[in-house]
C-alpha positions in Angstrom: 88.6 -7.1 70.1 89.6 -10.0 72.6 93.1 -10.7 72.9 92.1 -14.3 71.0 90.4 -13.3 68.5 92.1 -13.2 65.3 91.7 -10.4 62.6 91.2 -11.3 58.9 93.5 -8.9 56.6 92.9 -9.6 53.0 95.5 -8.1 50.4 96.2 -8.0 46.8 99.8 -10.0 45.4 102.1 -6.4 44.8 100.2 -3.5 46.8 99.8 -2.6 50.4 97.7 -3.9 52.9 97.1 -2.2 56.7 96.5 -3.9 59.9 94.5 -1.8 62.1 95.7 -1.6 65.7 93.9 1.6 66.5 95.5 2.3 69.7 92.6 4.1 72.4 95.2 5.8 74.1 98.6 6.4 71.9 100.4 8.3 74.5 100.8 5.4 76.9 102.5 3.4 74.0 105.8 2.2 74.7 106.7 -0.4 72.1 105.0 -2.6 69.5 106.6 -6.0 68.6 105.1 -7.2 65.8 105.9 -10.8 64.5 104.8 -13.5 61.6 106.8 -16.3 61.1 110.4 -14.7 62.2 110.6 -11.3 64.2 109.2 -8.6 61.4 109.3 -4.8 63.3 109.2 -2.8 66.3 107.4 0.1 66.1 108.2 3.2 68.7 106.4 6.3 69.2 108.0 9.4 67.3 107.4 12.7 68.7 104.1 14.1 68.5 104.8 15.8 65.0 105.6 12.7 64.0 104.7 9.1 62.7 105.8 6.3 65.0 109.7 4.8 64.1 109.6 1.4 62.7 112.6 -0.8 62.8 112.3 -3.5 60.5 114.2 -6.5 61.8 113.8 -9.1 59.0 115.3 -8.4 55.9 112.5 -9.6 54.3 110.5 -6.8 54.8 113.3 -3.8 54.4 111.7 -0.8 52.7 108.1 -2.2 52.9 106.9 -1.6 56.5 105.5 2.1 58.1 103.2 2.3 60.7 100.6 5.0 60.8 100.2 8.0 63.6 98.4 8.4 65.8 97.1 4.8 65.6 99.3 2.6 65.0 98.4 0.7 61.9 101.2 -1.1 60.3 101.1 -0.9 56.7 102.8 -3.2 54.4 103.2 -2.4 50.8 104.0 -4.1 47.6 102.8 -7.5 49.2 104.4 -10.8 48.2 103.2 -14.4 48.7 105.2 -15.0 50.9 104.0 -12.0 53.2 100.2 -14.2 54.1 99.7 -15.9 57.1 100.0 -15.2 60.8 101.0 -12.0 62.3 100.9 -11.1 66.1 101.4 -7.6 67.5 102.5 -7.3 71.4 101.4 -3.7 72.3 103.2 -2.6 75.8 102.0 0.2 77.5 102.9 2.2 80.3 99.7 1.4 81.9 97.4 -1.5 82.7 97.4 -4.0 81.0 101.0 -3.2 80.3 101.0 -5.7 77.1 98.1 -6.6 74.9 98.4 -8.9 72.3 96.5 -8.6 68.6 96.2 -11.7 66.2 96.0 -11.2 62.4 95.6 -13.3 59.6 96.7 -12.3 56.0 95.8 -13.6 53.0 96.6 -12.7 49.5 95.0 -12.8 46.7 96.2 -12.0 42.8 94.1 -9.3 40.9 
């Protein structure tokens, strides 16, 4: 995936919905920023028993976010209208390229 190309993620109105990062290489992950519309979450390697921390910094999305080991993927449950649109994620590593940048799309659709 190109860092311009943009990923379609198509999710039902109250379930979850995943955005596939798949990380090659998940020990050189430092940080993932992800942002939509406002700031959303940072997501931060755990230790290797563990999923990756995710901090949730808009309130809008408290209690909804988690993000998948040993990949990545952010998963977003019970999904509102309001969650469609654009979503970027800013992957920085500790090695070349140091930040790579993934486009998403979300749309939502009702059962």
């Amino acid at each position: 995936m190109k860092d311009s190309e943009i990923f379609t993620v198509n999710g039902i109105l109250g379930e979850s919905v995943t955005f596939p990062v798949n990380i090659q290489e998940p020990r050189q992950v430092k940080i993932i920023a992800w942002t939509s519309k406002t700031s959303v979450a940072y997501v931060t390697p755990g230790d290797s028993e563990t999923a990756p921390v995710v901090t949730v910094t808009h309130r809008n999305y408290y209690e909804r976010i988690h993000a998948l080991g040993p990949n990545y993927n952010l998963v977003i449950s019970d999904l509102r209208m309001e969650d469609a649109g654009d979503y970027k994620a800013d992957i920085n590593t500790q090695a070349d390229p140091y930040t790579t940048t993934k486009r998403y799309n979300l749309q939502i659709y009702r059962r």
